[in-house]
C-alpha positions in Angstrom: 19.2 -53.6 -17.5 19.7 -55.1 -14.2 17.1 -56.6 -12.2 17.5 -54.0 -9.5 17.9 -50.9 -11.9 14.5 -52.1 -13.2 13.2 -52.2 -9.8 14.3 -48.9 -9.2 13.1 -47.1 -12.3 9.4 -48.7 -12.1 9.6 -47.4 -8.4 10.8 -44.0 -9.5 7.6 -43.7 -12.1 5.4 -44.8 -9.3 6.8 -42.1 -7.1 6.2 -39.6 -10.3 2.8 -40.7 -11.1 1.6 -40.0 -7.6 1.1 -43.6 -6.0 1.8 -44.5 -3.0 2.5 -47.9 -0.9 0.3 -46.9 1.8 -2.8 -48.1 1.8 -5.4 -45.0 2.6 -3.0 -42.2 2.3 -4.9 -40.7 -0.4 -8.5 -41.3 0.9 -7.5 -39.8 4.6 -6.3 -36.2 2.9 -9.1 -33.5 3.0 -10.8 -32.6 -0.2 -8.2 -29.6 -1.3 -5.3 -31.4 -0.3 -2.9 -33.3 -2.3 -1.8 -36.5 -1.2 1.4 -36.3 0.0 2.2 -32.9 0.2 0.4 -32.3 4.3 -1.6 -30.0 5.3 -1.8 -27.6 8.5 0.7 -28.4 11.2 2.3 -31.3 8.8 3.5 -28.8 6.1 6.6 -29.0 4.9 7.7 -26.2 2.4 9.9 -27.9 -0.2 11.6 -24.6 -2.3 12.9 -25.0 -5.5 14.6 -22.6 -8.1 14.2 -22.5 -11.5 16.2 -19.5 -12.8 15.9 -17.6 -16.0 17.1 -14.9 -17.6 15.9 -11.6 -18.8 17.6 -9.2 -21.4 17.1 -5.8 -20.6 16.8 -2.7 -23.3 16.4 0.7 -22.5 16.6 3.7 -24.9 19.6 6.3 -24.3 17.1 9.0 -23.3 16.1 6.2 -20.0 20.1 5.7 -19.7 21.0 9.1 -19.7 18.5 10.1 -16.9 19.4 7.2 -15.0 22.6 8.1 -14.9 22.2 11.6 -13.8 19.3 10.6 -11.4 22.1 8.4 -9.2 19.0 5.8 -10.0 19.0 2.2 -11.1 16.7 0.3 -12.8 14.5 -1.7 -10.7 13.2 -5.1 -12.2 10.2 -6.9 -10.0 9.7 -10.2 -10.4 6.1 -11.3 -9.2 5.5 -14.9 -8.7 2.0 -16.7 -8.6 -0.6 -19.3 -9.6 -4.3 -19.3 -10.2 -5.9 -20.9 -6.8 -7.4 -24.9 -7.8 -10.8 -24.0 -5.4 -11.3 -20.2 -6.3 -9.3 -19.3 -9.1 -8.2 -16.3 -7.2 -4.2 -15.7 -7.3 -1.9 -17.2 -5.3 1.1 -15.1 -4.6 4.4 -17.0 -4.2 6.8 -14.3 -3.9 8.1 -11.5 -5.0 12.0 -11.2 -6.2 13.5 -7.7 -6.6 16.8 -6.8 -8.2 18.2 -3.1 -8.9 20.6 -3.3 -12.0 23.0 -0.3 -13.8 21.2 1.3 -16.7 24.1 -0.2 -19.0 22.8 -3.9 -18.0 21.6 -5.8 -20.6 20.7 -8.9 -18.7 19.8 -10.2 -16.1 19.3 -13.8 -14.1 16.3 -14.5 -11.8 15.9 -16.9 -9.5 12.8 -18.1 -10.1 12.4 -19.4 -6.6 8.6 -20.3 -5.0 7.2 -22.9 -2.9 6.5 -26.4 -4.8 4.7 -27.4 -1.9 2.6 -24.6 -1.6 2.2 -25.0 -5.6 1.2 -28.5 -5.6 -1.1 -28.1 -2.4 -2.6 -24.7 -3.3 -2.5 -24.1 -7.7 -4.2 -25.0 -10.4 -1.3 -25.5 -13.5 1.9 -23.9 -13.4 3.5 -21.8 -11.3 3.9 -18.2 -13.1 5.7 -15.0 -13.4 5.7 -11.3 -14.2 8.6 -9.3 -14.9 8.5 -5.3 -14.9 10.8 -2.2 -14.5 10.8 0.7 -13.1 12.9 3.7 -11.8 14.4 2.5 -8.4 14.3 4.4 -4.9 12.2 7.8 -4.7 11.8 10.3 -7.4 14.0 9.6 -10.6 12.7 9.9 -14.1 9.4 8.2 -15.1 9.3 4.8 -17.7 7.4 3.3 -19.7 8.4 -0.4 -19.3 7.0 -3.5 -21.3 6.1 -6.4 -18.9 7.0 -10.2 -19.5 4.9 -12.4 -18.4 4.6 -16.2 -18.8 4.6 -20.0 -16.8 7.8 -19.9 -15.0 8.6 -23.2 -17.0 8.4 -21.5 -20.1 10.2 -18.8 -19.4 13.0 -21.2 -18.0 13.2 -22.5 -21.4 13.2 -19.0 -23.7 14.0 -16.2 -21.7 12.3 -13.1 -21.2 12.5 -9.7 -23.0 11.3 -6.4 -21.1 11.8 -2.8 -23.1 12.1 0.8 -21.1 11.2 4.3 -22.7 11.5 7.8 -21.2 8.3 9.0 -20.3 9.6 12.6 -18.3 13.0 13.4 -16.4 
């Protein structure tokens, strides 16, 4: 390796690791705050997308009334993390898509603050996935929900199930 790709990669892990060349960054950021990341009127919101996708089943009782309801199914994606001071949930967002009752899968976007994350959460950044009838009246479901860290579900997917309940 050359001497300035070595300088560059030893910068880079420094940069990872959460070190900083300037002297007192870290000790002049309030006692919730992460260094780097600014607080109040020096926020910046850095967004980022980590898309996954979710395969769909519904039973042909939920496709049928669909279908004869005009109705699609609506999948809501709820985005959040668990507050570092409180514990309390921190919502990021909320992402929601209306798909044909003869989709079998679909791709989220996955997309939330990183800022907000790294300023405001304790862990990972999360998600739950459910489904339901979309717009006003329609049939009633029973959906499963998928929920997991939005890096996991990055790497495996998710799985949600829907069952007629009453046309």
């Amino acid at each position: 390796m050359t001497r300035l790709a070595t300088l560059l990669m030893s910068g880079l892990l420094l940069a990872a690791c959460g070190h900083t060349s300037e002297p007192g960054l870290a000790e002049a950021a309030p006692d919730d705050a992460v260094p780097g990341i600014g607080t109040g009127a020096d926020y910046k919101p850095r967004m980022v997308a980590l898309p996954f996708r979710l395969d769909v089943t519904i039973s042909a009782d939920v496709s049928r009334a669909l279908e004869a309801a005009g109705r699609p199914l609506q999948v809501t994606a709820s985005y959040y993390g668990n507050a570092r001071q409180t514990g309390d949930t921190v919502d990021l967002g909320t992402e929601e898509r209306d798909i044909s009752p003869r989709a079998q899968s679909i791709t989220l976007a996955g997309r939330y603050d990183a800022a907000q994350v790294a300023r405001e959460v304790s862990g990972d950044a999360r998600v739950r996935v459910n489904a339901a009838t979309g717009g006003a009246g329609g049939p009633l479901l029973h959906c499963t929900e998928f929920e997991e860290s939005l890096s996991i579900a990055v790497e495996t997917g998710g799985f949600l199930h829907c069952e007629l309940i009453r046309e």
